[in-house]
One Martini backbone bead per residue (centre of mass of N, CA, C, O) as a GRO file, in nm:
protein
  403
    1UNK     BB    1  -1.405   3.235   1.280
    2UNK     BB    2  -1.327   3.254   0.957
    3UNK     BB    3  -1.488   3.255   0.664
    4UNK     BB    4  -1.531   3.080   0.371
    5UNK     BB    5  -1.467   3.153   0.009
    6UNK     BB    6  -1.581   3.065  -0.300
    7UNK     BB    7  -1.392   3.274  -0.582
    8UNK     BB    8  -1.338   3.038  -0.782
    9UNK     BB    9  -1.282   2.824  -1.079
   10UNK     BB   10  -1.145   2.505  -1.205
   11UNK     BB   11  -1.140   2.293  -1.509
   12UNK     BB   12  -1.038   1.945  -1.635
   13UNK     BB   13  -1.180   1.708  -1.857
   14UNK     BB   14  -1.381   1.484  -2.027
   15UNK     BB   15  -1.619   1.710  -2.032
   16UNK     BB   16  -1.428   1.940  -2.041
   17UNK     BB   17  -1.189   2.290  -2.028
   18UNK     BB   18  -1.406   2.386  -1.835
   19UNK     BB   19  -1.647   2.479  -1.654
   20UNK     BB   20  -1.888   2.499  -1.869
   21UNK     BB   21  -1.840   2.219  -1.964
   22UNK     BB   22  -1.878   2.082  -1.734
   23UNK     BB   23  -2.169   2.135  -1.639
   24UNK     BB   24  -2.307   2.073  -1.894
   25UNK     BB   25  -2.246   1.754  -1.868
   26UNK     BB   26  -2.369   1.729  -1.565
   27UNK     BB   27  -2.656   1.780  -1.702
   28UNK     BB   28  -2.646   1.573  -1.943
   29UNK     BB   29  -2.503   1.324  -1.861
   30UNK     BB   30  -2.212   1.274  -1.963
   31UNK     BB   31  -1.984   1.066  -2.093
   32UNK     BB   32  -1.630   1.075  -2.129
   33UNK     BB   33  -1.595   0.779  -2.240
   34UNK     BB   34  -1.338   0.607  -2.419
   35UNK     BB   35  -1.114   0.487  -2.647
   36UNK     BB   36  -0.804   0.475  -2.603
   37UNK     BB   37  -0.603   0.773  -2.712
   38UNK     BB   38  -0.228   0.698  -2.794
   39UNK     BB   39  -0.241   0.448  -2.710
   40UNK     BB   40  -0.111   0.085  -2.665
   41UNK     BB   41  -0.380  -0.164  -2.600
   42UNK     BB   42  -0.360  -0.425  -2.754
   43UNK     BB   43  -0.256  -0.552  -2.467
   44UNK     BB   44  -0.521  -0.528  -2.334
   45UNK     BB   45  -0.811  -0.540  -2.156
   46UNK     BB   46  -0.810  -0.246  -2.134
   47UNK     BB   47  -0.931   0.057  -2.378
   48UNK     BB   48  -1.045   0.242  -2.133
   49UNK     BB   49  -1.099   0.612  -2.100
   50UNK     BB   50  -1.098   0.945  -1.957
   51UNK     BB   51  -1.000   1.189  -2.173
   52UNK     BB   52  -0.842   1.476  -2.241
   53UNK     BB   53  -0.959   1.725  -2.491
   54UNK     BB   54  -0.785   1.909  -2.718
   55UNK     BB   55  -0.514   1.981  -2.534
   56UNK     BB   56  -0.314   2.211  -2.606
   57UNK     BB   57  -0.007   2.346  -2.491
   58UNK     BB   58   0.103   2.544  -2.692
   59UNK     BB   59  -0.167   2.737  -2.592
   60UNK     BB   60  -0.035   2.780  -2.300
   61UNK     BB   61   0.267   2.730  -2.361
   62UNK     BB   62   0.599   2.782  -2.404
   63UNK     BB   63   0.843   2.636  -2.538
   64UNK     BB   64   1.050   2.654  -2.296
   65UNK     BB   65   0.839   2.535  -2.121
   66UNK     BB   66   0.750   2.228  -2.192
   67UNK     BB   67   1.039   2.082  -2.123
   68UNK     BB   68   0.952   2.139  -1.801
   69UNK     BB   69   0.594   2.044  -1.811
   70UNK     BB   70   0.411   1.817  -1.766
   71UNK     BB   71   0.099   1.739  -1.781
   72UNK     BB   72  -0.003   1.777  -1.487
   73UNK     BB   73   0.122   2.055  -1.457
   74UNK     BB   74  -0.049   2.186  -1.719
   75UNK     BB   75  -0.326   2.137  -1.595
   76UNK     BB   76  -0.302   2.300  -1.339
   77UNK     BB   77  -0.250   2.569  -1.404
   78UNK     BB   78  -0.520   2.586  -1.603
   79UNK     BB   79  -0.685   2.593  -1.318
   80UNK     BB   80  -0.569   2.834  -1.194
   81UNK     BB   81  -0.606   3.036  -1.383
   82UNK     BB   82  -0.923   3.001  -1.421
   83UNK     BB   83  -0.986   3.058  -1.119
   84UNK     BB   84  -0.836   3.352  -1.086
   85UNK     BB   85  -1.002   3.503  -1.322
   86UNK     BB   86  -1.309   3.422  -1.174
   87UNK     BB   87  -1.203   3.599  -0.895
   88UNK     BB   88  -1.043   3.800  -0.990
   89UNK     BB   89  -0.892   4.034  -0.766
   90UNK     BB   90  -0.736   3.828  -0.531
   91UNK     BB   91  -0.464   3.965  -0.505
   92UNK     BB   92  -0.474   4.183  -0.444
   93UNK     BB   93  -0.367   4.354  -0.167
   94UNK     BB   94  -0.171   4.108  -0.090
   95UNK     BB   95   0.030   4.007   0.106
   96UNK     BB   96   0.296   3.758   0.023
   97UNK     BB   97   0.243   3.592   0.291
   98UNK     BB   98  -0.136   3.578   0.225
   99UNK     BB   99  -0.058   3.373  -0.040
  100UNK     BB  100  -0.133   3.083  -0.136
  101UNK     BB  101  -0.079   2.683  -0.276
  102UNK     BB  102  -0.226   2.365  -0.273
  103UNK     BB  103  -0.122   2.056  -0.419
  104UNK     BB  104  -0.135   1.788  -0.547
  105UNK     BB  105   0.047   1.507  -0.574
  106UNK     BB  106   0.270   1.424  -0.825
  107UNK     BB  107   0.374   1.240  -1.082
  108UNK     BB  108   0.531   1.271  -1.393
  109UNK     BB  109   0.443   1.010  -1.572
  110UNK     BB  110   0.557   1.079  -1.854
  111UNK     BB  111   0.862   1.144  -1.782
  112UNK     BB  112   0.876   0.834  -1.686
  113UNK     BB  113   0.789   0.719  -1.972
  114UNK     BB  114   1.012   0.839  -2.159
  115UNK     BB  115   1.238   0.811  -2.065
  116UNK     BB  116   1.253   0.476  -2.008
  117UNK     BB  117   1.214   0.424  -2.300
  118UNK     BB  118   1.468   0.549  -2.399
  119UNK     BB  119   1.655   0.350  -2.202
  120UNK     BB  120   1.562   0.091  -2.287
  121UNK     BB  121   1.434   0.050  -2.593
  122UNK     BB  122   1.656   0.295  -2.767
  123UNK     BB  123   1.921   0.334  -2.582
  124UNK     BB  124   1.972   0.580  -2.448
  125UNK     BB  125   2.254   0.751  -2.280
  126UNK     BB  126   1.985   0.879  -2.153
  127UNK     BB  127   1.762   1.139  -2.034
  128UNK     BB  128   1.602   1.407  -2.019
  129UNK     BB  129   1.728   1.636  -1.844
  130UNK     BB  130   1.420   1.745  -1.696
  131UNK     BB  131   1.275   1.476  -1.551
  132UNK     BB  132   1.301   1.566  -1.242
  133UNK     BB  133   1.125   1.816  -1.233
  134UNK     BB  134   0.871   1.676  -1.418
  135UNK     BB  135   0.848   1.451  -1.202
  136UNK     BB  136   0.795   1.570  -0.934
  137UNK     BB  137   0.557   1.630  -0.723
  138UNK     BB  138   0.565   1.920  -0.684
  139UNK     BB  139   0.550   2.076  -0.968
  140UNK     BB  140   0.240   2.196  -0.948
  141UNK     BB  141   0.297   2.398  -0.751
  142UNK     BB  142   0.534   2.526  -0.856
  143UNK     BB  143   0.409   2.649  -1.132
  144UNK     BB  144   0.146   2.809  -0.994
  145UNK     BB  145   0.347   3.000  -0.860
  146UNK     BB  146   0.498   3.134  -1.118
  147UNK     BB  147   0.269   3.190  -1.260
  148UNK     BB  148   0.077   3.368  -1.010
  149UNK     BB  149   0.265   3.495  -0.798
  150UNK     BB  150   0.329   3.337  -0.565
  151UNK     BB  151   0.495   3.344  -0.170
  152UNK     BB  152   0.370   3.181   0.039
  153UNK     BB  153   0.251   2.919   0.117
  154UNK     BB  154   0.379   2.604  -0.035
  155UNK     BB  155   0.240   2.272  -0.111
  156UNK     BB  156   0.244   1.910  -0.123
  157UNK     BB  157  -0.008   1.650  -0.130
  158UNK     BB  158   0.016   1.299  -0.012
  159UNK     BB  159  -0.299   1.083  -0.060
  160UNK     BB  160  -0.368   0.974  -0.302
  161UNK     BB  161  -0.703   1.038  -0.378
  162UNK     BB  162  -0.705   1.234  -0.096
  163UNK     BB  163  -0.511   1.502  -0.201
  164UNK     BB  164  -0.714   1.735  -0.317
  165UNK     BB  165  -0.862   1.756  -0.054
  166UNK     BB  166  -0.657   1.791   0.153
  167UNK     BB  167  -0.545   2.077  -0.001
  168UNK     BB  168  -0.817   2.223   0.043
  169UNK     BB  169  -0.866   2.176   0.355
  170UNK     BB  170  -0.605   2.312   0.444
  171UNK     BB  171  -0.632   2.588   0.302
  172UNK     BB  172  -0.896   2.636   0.518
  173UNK     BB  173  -0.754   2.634   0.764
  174UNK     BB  174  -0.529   2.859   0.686
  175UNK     BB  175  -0.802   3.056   0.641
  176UNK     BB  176  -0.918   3.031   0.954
  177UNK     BB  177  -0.674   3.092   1.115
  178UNK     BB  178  -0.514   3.363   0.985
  179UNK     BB  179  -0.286   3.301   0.755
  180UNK     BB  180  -0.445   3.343   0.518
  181UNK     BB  181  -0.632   3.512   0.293
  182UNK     BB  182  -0.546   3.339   0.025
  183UNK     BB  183  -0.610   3.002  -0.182
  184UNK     BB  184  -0.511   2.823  -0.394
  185UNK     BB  185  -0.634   2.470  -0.484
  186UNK     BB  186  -0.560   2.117  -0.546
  187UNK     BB  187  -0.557   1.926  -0.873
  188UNK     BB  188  -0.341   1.700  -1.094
  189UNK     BB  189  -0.397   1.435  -1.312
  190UNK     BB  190  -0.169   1.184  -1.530
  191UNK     BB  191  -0.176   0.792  -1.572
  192UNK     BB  192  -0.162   0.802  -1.915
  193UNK     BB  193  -0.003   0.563  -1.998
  194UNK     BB  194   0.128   0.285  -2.024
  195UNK     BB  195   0.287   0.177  -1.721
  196UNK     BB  196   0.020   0.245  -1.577
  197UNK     BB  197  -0.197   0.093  -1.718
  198UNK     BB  198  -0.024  -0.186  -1.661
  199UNK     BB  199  -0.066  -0.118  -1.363
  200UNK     BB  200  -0.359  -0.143  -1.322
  201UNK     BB  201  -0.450  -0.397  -1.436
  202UNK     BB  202  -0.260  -0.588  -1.228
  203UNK     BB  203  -0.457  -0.521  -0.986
  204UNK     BB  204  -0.792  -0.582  -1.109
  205UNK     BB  205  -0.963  -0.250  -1.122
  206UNK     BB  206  -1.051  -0.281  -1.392
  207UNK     BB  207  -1.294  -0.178  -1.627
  208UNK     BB  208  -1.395  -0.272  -1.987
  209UNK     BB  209  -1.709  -0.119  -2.015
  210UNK     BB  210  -1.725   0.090  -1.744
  211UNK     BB  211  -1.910   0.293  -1.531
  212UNK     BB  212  -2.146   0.186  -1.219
  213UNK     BB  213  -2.199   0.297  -0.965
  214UNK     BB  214  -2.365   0.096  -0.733
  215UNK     BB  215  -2.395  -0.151  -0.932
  216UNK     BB  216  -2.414  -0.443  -0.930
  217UNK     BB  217  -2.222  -0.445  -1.219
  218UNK     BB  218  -1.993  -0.395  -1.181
  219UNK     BB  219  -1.650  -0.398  -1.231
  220UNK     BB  220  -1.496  -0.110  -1.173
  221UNK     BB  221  -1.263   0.118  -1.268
  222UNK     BB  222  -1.179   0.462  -1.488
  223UNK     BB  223  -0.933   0.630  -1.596
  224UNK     BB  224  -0.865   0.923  -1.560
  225UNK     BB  225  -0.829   1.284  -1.664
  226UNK     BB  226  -0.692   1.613  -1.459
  227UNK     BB  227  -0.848   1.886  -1.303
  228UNK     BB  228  -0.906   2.103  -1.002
  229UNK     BB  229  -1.001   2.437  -0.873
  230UNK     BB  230  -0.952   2.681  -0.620
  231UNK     BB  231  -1.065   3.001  -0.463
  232UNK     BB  232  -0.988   3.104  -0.151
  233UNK     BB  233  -1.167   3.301   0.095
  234UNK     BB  234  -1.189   3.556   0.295
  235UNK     BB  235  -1.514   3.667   0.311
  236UNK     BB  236  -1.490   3.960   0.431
  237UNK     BB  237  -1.299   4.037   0.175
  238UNK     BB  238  -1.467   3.929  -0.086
  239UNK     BB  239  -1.726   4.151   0.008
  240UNK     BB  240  -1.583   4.380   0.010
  241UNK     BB  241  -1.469   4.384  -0.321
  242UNK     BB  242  -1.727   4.178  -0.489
  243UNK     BB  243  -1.728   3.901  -0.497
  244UNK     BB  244  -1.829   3.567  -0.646
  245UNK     BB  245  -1.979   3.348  -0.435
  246UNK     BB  246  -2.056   2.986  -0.506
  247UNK     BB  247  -1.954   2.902  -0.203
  248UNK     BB  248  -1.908   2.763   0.151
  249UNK     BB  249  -1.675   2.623   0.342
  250UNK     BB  250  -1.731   2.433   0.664
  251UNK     BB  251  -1.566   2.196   0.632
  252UNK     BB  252  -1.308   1.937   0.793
  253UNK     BB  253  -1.228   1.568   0.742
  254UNK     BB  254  -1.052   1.304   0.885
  255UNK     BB  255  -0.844   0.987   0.842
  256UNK     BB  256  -0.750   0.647   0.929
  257UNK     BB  257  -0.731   0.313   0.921
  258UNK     BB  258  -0.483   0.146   1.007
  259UNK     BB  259  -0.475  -0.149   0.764
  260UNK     BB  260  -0.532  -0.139   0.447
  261UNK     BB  261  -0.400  -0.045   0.127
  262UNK     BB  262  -0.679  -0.106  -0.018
  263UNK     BB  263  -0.906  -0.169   0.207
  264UNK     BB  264  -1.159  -0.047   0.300
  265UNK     BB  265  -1.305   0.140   0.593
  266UNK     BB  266  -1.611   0.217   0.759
  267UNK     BB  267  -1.517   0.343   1.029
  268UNK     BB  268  -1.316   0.570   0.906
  269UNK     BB  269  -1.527   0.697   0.681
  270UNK     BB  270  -1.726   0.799   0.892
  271UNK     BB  271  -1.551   0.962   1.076
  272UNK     BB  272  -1.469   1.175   0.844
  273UNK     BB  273  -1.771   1.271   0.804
  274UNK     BB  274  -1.825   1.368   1.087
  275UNK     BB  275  -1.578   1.549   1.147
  276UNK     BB  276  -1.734   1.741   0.898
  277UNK     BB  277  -1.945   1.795   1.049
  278UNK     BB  278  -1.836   1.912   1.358
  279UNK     BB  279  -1.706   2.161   1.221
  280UNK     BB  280  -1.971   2.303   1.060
  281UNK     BB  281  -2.204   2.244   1.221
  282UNK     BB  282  -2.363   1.957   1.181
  283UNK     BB  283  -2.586   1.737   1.093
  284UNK     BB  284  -2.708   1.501   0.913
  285UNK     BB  285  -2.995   1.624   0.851
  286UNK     BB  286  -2.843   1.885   0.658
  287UNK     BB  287  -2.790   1.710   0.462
  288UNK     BB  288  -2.860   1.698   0.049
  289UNK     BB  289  -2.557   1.589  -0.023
  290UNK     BB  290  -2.321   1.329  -0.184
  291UNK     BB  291  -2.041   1.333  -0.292
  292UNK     BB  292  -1.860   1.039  -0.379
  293UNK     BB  293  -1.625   0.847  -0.430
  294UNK     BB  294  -1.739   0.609  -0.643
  295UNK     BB  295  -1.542   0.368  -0.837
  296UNK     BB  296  -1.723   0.110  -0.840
  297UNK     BB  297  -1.598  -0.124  -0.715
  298UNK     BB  298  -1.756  -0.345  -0.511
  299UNK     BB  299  -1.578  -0.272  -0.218
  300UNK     BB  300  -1.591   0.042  -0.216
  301UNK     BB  301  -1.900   0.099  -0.214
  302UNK     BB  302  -2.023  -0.110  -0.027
  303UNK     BB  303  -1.865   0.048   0.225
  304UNK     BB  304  -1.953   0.338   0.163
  305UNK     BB  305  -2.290   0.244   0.247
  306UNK     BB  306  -2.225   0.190   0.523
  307UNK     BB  307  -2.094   0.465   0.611
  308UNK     BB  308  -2.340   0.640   0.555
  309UNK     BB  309  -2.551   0.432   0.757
  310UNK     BB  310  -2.402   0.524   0.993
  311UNK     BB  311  -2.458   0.821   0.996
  312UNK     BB  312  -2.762   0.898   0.870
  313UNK     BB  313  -2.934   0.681   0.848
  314UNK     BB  314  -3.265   0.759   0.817
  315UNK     BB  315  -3.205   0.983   0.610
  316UNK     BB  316  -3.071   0.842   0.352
  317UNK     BB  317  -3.349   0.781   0.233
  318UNK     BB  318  -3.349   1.108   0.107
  319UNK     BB  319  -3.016   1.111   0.017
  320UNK     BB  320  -2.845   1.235  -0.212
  321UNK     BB  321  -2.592   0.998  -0.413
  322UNK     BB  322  -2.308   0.992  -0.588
  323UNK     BB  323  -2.061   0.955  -0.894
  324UNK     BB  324  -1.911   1.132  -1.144
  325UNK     BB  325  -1.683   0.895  -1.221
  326UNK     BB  326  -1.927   0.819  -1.480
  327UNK     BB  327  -1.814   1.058  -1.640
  328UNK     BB  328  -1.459   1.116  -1.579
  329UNK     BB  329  -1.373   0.926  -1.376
  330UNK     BB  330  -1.066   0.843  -1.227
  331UNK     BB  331  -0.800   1.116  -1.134
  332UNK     BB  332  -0.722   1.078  -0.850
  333UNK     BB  333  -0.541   1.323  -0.722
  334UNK     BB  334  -0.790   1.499  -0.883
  335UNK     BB  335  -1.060   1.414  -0.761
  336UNK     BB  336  -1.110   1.595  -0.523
  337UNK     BB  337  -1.138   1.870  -0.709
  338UNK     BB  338  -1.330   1.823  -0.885
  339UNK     BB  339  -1.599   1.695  -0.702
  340UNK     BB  340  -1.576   1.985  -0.589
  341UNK     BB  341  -1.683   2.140  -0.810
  342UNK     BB  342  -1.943   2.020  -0.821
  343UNK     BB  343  -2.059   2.048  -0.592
  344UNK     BB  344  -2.067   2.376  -0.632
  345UNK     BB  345  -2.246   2.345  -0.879
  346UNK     BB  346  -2.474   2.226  -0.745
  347UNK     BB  347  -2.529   2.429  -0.543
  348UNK     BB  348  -2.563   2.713  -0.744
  349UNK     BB  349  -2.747   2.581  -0.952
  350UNK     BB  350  -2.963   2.341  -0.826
  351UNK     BB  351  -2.840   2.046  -0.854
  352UNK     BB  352  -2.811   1.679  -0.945
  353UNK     BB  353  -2.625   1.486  -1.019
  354UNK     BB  354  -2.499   1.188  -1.186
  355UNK     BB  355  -2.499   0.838  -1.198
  356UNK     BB  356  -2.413   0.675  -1.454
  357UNK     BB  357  -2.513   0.377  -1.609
  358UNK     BB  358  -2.700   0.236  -1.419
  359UNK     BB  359  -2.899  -0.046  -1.360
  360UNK     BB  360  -2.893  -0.313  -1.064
  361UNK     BB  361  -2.955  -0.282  -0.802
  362UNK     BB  362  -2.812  -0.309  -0.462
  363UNK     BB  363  -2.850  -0.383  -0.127
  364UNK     BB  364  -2.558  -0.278  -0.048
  365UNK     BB  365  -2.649   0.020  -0.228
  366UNK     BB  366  -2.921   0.166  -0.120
  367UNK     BB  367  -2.926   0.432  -0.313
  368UNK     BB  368  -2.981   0.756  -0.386
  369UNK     BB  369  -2.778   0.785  -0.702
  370UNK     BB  370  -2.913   0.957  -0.967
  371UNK     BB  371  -3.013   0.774  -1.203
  372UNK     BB  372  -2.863   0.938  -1.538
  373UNK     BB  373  -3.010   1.184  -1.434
  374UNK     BB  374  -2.996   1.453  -1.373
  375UNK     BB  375  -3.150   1.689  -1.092
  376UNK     BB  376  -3.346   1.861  -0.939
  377UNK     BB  377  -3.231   2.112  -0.666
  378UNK     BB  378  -3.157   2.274  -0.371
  379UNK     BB  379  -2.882   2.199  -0.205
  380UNK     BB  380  -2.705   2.364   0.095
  381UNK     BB  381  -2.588   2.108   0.196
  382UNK     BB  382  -2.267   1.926   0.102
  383UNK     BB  383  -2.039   1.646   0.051
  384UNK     BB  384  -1.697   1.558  -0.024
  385UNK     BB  385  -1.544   1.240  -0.094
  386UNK     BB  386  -1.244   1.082   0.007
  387UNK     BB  387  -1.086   0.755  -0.054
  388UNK     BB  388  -0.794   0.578   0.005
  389UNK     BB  389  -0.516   0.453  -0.083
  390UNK     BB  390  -0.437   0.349   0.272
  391UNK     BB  391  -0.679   0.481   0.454
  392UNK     BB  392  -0.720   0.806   0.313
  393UNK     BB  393  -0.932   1.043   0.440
  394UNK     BB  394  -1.161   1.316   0.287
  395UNK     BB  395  -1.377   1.556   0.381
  396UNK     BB  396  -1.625   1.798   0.242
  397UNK     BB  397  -1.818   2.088   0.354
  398UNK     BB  398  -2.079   2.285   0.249
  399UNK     BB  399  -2.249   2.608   0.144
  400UNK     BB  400  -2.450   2.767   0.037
  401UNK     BB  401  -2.508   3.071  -0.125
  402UNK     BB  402  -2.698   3.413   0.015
  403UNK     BB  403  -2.578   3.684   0.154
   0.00000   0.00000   0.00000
C-alpha cells in the first residue's frame, strides 16, 4: 500500500495563531488558560478557558465573507490555508477528483448562541438569515473547499472529541488505498458561547482553577477553542516534487465502547491503540511517546492509564505520556487534529511536550507524563489518542521522518 507523508501543517489555539508559535508555547510550557475574556462569566463558578487570542477575522475574510461563516468554521479554513501553504504547491496537477477534505462536524455554536439571544431576550422577529448555513455541522469543511478550490470527496465526521482524528485518520486511509492523492484533514471548534459554558458546568466536569492531567488533585477540564490541520500526501508523489515532510502517518485504530454516553471503557480504549498498533506493524515496545486524551477529569485519565497498561505492560515504565491539554485546554471536536499536530511536531523537532500544572503523583495514574516542562528526545515512533463522550475512540500513530 503507498505509504502517507505528513507535508503541511496548520494551528490555531490558546498557545498562538500558528504553527511556530504553537510550537514555541509548546516548549516553553506556556500555559495558555487564562480568566474567560468577553463573555459574562459572573454567574458561573468556572471563569476559565483557553481562548484563541488576537484573532481578527476581518484579516482573514472579506466582509461579505463574515455574515455567512461562524467562529469555528474561520478557525478551519485559517488552519487549512496555513496547512497548504506549509506543504507548497501539493494541489498543482493533481486530478479534481484525487484532491479531498475531511473535517470535523462542528455546531456553529456562535450563530445559534447570537440567534437564539435575538429570539428569545430581544424578542427580535426572526435570527440572522444564515443561521442555518453558519449553524450547520458540515460548514467547515464547505469553506475549506471554497476556499482552496478542492472538488474531491470532502465531508464532515461527527464523533464527539475524536471527530478531527477520525477526520484524518479517515484522509490517511483514503490516500493509502489510492482513492486521493492528496487531503487536507483536521478540524476546528468554538464551544466558549454562554450557552455552551453554562451547559458544560451543569455537566460538573469543568476544572474552576487549571487543568492538571493525571495530577492526583485533578478536577476537571478547561474549554478551550481552536483548530489545526494537516495536508496528507502519497509520499512517492510528495518525493517526487520535492516537498518537505514533517513525518509520516502509519496507521489507524477505531473502536466504540458500546456501553455508556460518558464513562470511558478500559479494554476499548487499548484495543483503538492495538488496531493502530496493528495497521502500523509495530509492537507496543517501539512506540517512544504518546500524546495522550489526557483530559484532567478523574475517571477519564484513570481509565486511560489502565488503557495504556493494558497495552503496553512493562514497557509502560520507560514510555513517555503527556497531555497537552494542560496547556490549550480541550478544544473538543478539533482536539484530535491540535494534539495530532503537537505529536508531528514532537517527531520533527525531538522532544516531548510537556504536561503542565502537575503536582501530586496519583497511584492510579503512574506515567512518566514529563511533568511542568519539555524534555529533550528523540522519539521515532509515537500514538495520539482521542476518546469520545459517546465511547468512540480513535488513535493515530506516526513515525518519523529520516529520508
Amino acid at each position: 500500500m503507498p505509504r502517507v507523508a505528513i507535508t503541511g501543517l496548520g494551528s490555531l489555539s490558546a498557545l498562538g495563531n500558528d504553527v511556530a508559535a504553537h510550537l514555541a508555547g509548546l516548549k516553553a510550557g506556556t500555559v495558555g488558560i487564562g480568566e474567560t475574556q468577553g463573555i459574562d462569566v459572573s454567574s458561573m463558578k468556572t471563569k476559565i478557558s483557553a481562548q484563541v487570542k488576537g484573532f481578527a477575522p476581518e484579516q482573514h475574510f472579506e466582509p461579505r465573507q463574515l455574515g455567512l461563516i461562524d467562529r469555528t468554521s474561520q478557525f478551519a479554513v485559517t488552519v487549512a490555508r496555513q496547512a497548504l501553504a506549509d506543504a507548497g504547491p501539493a494541489l498543482e496537477g493533481v486530478e479534481r477528483h484525487r484532491a479531498g477534505a475531511v473535517f470535523a462536524a462542528s455546531v456553529g455554536f456562535h450563530a445559534v448562541d447570537d440567534s437564539y439571544h435575538k429570539l428569545y431576550a430581544e424578542k427580535a422577529p426572526r435570527p440572522h438569515p444564515f443561521t442555518v448555513p453558519r449553524a450547520m455541522p458540515s460548514s467547515q469543511v464547505s469553506h475549506v473547499t471554497m476556499d482552496l478550490g478542492i472538488h474531491g470527496p470532502a465531508f464532515s465526521i461527527a464523533s464527539a472529541c475524536s471527530s478531527a482524528s477520525h477526520s484524518i485518520g479517515t484522509a490517511f486511509h483514503m490516500i493509502r488505498s489510492g482513492i486521493l492523492d492528496v487531503a487536507i484533514a483536521g478540524g476546528g471548534e468554538s464551544q466558549l458561547t454562554y450557552g455552551m459554558l453554562k451547559s458544560w458546568e451543569a455537566l460538573r466536569v469543568l476544572s474552576p482553577d487549571g487543568c492538571r492531567p493525571f495530577s492526583k488533585d485533578r478536577n476537571g477540564l478547561v474549554i478551550g477553542e481552536g483548530a489545526g490541520a494537516a495536508v496528507l500526501e502519497n509520499m512517492d508523489r510528495a518525493i517526487a516534487r520535492g516537498a518537505t515532510i514533517h513525518a509520516e502517518l502509519i496507521g489507524f485504530g477505531m473502536s466504540a465502547d458500546g456501553m455508556d454516553i460518558t464513562a470511558p471503557d478500559m479494554a476499548s480504549a487499548a484495543s483503538s491503540m492495538r488496531f493502530a498498533l496493528e495497521d502500523a506493524g509495530l509492537a507496543p515496545e517501539d512506540i517512544d511517546y504518546v500524546s495522550a486524551h489526557g483530559t484532567a477529569t478523574a475517571l477519564n485519565d484513570k481509565t486511560e492509564a489502565a488503557a495504556l497498561r493494558l497495552v503496553f505492560g512493562e514497557h509502560l515504565g520507560k514510555l513517555p505520556v503527556s497531555s497537552s491539554k494542560s496547556q490549550y485546554g480541550h478544544t473538543m471536536n478539533a482536539s484530535g487534529a491540535l494534539d495530532f499536530v503537537t505529536t508531528v511536531l514532537a517527531l520533527r523537532e525531538g522532544f516531548l511536550p510537556p504536561t503542565m500544572g502537575f503536582t501530586t503523583p496519583d497511584p492510579d495514574c503512574d506515567l512518566d507524563c514529563v511533568p511542568n516542562a519539555a524534555r529533550a528526545g528523540a522519539p521515532e515512533h509515537a500514538l495520539s489518542s482521542s476518546f469520545a463522550f459517546g465511547g468512540l475512540n480513535a488513535v493515530l500513530a506516526l513515525k518519523r521522518y529520516q529520508g
